[in-house]
C-alpha positions in Angstrom: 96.2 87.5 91.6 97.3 87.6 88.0 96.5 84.3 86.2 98.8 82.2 84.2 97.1 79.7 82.2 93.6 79.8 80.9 90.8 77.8 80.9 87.7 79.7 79.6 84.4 78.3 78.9 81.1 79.7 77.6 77.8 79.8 79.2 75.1 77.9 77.1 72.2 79.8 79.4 72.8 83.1 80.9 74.5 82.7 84.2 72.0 84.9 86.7 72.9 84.4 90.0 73.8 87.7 91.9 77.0 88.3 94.1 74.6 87.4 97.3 73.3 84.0 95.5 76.8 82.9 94.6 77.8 83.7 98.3 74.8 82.1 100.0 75.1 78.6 98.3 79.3 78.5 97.9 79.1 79.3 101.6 77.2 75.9 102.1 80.6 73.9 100.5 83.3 75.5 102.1 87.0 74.0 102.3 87.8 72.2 105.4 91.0 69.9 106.0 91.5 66.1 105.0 90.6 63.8 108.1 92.9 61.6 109.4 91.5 59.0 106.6 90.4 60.8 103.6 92.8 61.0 100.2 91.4 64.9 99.5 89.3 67.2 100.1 87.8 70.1 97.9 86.2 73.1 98.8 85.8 77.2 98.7 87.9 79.8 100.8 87.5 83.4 100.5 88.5 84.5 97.3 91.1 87.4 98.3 92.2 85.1 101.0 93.0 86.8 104.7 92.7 89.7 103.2 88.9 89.4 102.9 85.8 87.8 104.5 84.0 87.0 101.3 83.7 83.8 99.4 83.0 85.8 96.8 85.0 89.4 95.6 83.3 91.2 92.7 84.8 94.0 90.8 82.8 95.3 87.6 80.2 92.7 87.0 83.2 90.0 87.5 82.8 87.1 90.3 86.2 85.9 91.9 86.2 82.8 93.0 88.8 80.6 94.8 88.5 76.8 95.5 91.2 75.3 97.4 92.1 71.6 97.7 93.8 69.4 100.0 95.9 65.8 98.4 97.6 62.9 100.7 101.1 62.5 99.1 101.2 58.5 99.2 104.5 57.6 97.2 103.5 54.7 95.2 107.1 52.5 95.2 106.3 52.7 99.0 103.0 50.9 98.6 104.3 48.9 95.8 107.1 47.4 98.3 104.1 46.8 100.9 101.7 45.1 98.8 104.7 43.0 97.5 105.8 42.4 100.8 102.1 41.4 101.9 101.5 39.2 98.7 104.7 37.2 99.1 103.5 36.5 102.8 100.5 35.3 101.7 102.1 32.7 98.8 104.3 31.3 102.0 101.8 30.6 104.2 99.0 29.3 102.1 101.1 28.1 98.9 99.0 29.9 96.3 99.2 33.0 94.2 97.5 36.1 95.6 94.4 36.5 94.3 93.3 40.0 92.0 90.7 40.6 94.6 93.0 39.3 97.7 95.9 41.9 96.2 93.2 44.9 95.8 92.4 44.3 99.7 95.8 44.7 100.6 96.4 47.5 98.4 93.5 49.7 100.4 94.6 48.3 103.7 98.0 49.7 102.9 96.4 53.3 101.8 94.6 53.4 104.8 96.9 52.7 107.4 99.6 55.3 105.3 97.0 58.0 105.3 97.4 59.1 109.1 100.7 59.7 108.6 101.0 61.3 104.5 102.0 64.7 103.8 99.5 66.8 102.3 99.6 69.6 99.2 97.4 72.3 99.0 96.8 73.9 96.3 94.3 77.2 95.7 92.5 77.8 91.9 91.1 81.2 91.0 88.3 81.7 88.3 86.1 84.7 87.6 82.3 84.7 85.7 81.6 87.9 84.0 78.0 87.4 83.2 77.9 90.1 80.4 80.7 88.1 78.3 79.1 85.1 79.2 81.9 83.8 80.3 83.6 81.8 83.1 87.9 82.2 83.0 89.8 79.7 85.3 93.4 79.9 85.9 94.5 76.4 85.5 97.6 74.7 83.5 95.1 71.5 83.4 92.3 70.9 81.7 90.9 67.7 84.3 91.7 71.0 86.8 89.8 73.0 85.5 86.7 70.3 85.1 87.2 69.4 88.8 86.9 73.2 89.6 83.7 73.2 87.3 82.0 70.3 88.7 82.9 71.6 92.3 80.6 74.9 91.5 77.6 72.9 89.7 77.5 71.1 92.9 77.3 74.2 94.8 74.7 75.7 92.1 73.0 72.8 91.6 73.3 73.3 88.0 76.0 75.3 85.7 75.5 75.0 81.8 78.7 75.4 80.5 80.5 74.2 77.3 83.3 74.4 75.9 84.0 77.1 73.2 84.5 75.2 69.8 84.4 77.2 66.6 83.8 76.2 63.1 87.8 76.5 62.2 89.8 74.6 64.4 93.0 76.0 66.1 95.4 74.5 64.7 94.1 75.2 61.1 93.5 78.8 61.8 97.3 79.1 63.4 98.5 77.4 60.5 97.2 79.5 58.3 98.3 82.6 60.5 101.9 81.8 60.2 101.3 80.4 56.5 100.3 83.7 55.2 101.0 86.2 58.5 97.8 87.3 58.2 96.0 88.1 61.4 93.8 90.6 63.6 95.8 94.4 63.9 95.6 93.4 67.9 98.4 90.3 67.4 101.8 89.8 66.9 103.6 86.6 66.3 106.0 85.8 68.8 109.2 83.8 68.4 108.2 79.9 69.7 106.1 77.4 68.6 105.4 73.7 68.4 104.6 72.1 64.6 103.6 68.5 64.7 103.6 66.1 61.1 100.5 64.4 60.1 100.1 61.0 61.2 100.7 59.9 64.7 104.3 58.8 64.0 105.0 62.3 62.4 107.9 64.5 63.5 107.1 66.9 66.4 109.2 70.2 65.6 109.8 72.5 68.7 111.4 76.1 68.1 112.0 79.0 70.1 113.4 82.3 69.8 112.5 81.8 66.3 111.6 84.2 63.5 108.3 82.4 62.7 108.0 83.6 59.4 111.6 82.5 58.6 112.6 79.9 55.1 113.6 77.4 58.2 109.6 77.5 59.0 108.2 78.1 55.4 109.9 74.7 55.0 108.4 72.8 57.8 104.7 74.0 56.6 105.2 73.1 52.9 106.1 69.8 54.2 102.4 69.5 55.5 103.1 69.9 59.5 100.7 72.1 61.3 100.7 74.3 64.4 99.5 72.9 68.1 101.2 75.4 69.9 101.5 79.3 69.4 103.7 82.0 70.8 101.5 85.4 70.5 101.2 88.9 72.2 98.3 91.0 71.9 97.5 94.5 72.0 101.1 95.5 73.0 99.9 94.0 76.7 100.4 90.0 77.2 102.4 87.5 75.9 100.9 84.0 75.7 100.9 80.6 74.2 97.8 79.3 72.2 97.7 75.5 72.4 95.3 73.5 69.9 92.9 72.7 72.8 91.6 76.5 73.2 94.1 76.3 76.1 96.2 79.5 77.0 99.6 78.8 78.6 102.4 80.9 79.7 100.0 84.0 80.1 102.7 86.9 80.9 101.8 90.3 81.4 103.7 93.5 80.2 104.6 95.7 82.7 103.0 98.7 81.4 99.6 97.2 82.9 101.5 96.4 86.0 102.3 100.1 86.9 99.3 101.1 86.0 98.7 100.0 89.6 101.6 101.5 91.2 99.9 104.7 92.7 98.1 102.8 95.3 99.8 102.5 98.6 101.7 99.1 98.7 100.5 98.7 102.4 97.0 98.4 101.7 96.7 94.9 100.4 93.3 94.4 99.8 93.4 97.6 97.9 96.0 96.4 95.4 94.3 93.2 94.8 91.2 94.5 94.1 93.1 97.6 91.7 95.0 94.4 89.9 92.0 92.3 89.7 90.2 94.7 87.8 92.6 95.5 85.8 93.1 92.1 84.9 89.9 90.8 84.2 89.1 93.8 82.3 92.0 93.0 79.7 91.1 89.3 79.5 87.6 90.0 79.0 88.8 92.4 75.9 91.5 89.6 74.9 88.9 86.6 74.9 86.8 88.6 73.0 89.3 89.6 70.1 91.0 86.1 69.8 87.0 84.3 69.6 86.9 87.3 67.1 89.9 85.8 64.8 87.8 82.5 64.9 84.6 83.8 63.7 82.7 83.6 66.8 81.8 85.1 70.5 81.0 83.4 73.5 77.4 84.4 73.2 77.0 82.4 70.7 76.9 79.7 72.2 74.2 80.9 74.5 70.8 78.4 73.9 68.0 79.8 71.2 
C-alpha cells in the first residue's frame, strides 16, 4: 500500500465526480484476462484487492484506485530466428529477396501463432485523487506508465483534464541552486546521493552517493558549470526520496516512525491496516506535494483554468 515512485499531476478543472460516480463508470472497464490472441489487456480491480469489493476505497476525501494489466512475454530473438527462418524459405523457393511488406506478414503470423502459448506478467498500479489538493498521485517508476494509467481513467470518465505540473523555475535550476548555496525550505534535508550532469550532450555525467553534498569534492563539480538531474532529499524528519529533473519522485522510502504509527491495530484485520496505512499515507503526501510545489513557487491549484 505504500507507494514508491511518484507521478503526480494537477487538475486544470476541478475534478467532481463523487466516490459513487467514480465507481459507477470504472465499474463499466473492469480488468479481465488476455484471450488466447490478444498482446494485453488493461483494466480496473478493486482497489484494496480481496480484501474489499470496491473499485473504489476512499479515506478522507482521497480516491484509491487500482488498474491492473496483463502483457504476453514474446522473447524477441525467438521471433527474430522465425522470421529469419521464414524469409530465407521464401528467397529458396522463389529466388528473390523478401519483401518489407512480405517480412511484416510473417512477422504478425509468427506473433500470432506464439500468443496461445506466451507467458503473461501482471502487473497492478495504484493512484489516489484528492479533489481538495487538486491533485491525482500515481505510484509508477515510469512516466509512459503513468500516461497509460491516465488515459485508461479518461476513457472511463470520458474526459480528465490533467496536466502536468511545470513551474516557472525548472528543477534542475532550483536543485542546483539548493546545493549551490544550501538554502532551502525548514521541512528538507539534503541527503547524501545525487546525479550532476555537464552542459552539452557530450558532457560528463557525475554520479555520487553516500556523499556530503555540500563537500569541496561537490563545490568543485558546480563551479565547473554541471547541474543537478537527480536529488537525494528527506523531508519533515518522515521520507526519504529522490527528486529527478522531470518532477519525477523515485526511491520514495518511509521512516519508520510513520510506520508504527499504525501498529496498535490488530495485524489480523487486514482491511483495517490498509485502510489505517492508506490514510496515513496519503495524508503525508498530500502535505509533502504541497511543501516541495511550495519551494518552486507554486501549488497545484494554480494550475486550475480562470
Amino acid at each position: 500500500m505504500w507507494f514508491k515512485n511518484l507521478y503526480f499531476f494537477a487538475f486544470t478543472r476541478p475534478f467532481e465526480w463523487t466516490e459513487q460516480d467514480i465507481e459507477k463508470l470504472l465499474s463499466e472497464h473492469l480488468f479481465t484476462p488476455c484471450a488466447s490472441t490478444e498482446m494485453s489487456h488493461f483494466g480496473w480491480v478493486n482497489a484494496m484487492g480481496k480484501h474489499s469489493n470496491n473499485i473504489v476505497h476512499t479515506v478522507n476525501g482521497n480516491h484509491l484506485l487500482c488498474a491492473r494489466k496483463e502483457e504476453k512475454i514474446l522473447p524477441a530473438p525467438v521471433i527474430k530466428d522465425m522470421l529469419e527462418e521464414k524469409v530465407n524459405a521464401l528467397e529458396n523457393e522463389h529466388s528473390r529477396s523478401a519483401t518489407k511488406k512480405e517480412k511484416e506478414q510473417f512477422k504478425e503470423d509468427i506473433i500470432f501463432e506464439l500468443l496461445p502459448r506466451a507467458f503473461s506478467r501482471v502487473t497492478d498500479m495504484h493512484a489516489y485523487i484528492n479533489a481538495q489538493h487538486n491533485i491525482i498521485v500515481i505510484n509508477s517508476s515510469s512516466r509512459s506508465k503513468a500516461e497509460d494509467f491516465l488515459a485508461l481513467l479518461r476513457k472511463a470518465l470520458g474526459t480528465l483534464p490533467v496536466t502536468s505540473v511545470s513551474p516557472e523555475k525548472a528543477p534542475d535550476e532550483l536543485m542546483t541552486d539548493w546545493l549551490t548555496d544550501a538554502q532551502f525550505g525548514e521541512n528538507f534535508q539534503l541527503g547524501t546521493e545525487a546525479e550532476l550532469h555537464g552542459l552539452g550532450d557530450d558532457g560528463a555525467i557525475i554520479r555520487v552517493k553516500k556523499q556530503d553534498l555540500q563537500s569541496d569534492e561537490i563545490k568543485a563539480h558546480l563551479d565547473a558549470e554541471k547541474f543537478v538531474v537527480k536529488l537525494e532529499l528527506e523531508w519533515d524528519d518522515a521520507m526519504s526520496f529522490i527528486l529527478c529533473d522531470d518532477f519525477a519522485i523515485k526511491r520514495l522510502k518511509f521512516f519508520d516512525v510513520l510506520h508504527e504509527q499504525n501498529d496498535d491495530i490488530d495485524k489480523d484485520d487486514v482491511l483495517a491496516r490498509l485502510d489505517a496505512d492508506f490514510a496515513l499515507m496519503a495524508g503525508e503526501l498530500n502535505r509533502f506535494i504541497d511543501d516541495l510545489l511550495a519551494e518552486f513557487g507554486t501549488k497545484t491549484t494554480d494550475y486550475l483554468e480562470k
